[in-house]
N, C-alpha and C positions, 0 to 999 in steps of 0.2 A: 188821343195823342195827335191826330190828323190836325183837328181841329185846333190844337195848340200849333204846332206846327208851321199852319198857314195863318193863325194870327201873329205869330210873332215874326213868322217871316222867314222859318228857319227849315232850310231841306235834308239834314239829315237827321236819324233819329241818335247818332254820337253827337251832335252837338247838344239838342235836345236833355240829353243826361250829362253832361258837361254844365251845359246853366243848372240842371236841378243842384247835380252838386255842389256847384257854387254857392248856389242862395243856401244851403245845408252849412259849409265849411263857414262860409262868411258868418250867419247868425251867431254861429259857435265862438269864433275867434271875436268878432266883435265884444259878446259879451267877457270874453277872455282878459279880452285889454282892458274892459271896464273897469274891470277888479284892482287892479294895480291902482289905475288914476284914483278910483274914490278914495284910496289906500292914504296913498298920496296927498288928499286933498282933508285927509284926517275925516271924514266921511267912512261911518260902518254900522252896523244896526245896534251898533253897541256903544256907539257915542251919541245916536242921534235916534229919535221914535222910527220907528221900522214904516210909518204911516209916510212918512218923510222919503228917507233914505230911498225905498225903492222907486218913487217917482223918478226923483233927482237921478237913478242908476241907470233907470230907464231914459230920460231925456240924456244922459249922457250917451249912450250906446245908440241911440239914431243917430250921431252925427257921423259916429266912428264905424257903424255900417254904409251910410253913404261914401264913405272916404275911402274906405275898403274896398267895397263891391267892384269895382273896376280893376282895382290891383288883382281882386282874386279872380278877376274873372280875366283878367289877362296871362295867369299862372296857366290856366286849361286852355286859353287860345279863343277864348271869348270876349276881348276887351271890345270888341267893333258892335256888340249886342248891348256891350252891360253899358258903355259910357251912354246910349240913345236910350237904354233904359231910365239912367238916372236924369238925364239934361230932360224927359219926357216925364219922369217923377218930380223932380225940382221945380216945373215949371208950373203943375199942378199945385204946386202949396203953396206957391206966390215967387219961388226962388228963378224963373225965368229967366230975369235980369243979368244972371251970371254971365249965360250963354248967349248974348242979342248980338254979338259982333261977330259969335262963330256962324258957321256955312252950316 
C-alpha cells in the first residue's frame, strides 16, 4: 500500500480506498449503461453472433468508462486524481491532443 501510495502521490490511506472504490463502482456502472445503449442500438446476442456482439459491448463500455471515471470519482472527492489519471491514460493511446491547451 506504501508503495501505491507514493506512486500515485496519494497521503492518506481514505483516499487510497476511495480510488479503489471508484475504479470497482465505475467498471460496474459502465457496463450498466452498456446494456441499455446496445438495447437501443437493437444490438444483443440474439440478434447478432455473440462473436460479434461482445467485442462491439466491450468497445462500447471503454468510452463510457472514461466519461465516467471522473464523475465518479468526483462523487468520493477524488476528481483532482482521476481527471490526471485519464488526461495521463488518453495521452498514452494517442488521445493527448484533447488536453494540449490545458495547464
Amino acid at each position: 500500500m506504501r508503495k501505491l501510495k507514493e506512486r500515485w502521490g496519494i497521503e492518506s490511506n481514505w483516499s487510497l480506498i476511495a480510488i479503489f472504490i471508484v475504479f470497482a463502482i465505475n467498471g460496474s456502472f459502465s457496463a450498466w449503461v452498456a446494456k441499455p445503449i446496445t438495447s437501443f442500438l437493437g444490438l444483443s446476442p440474439d440478434s447478432i453472433n455473440p462473436l460479434i456482439y461482445w467485442p462491439l459491448r466491450i468497445l462500447l463500455i471503454f468510452p463510457i468508462y472514461q466519461l465516467t471515471l471522473p464523475i465518479v470519482g468526483w462523487l468520493f472527492g477524488q476528481f483532482k486524481f482521476f481527471w490526471a489519471f485519464e488526461k495521463k491514460f488518453l495521452s498514452r493511446v494517442g488521445l493527448g491532443f484533447l488536453f494540449k491547451n490545458e495547464n
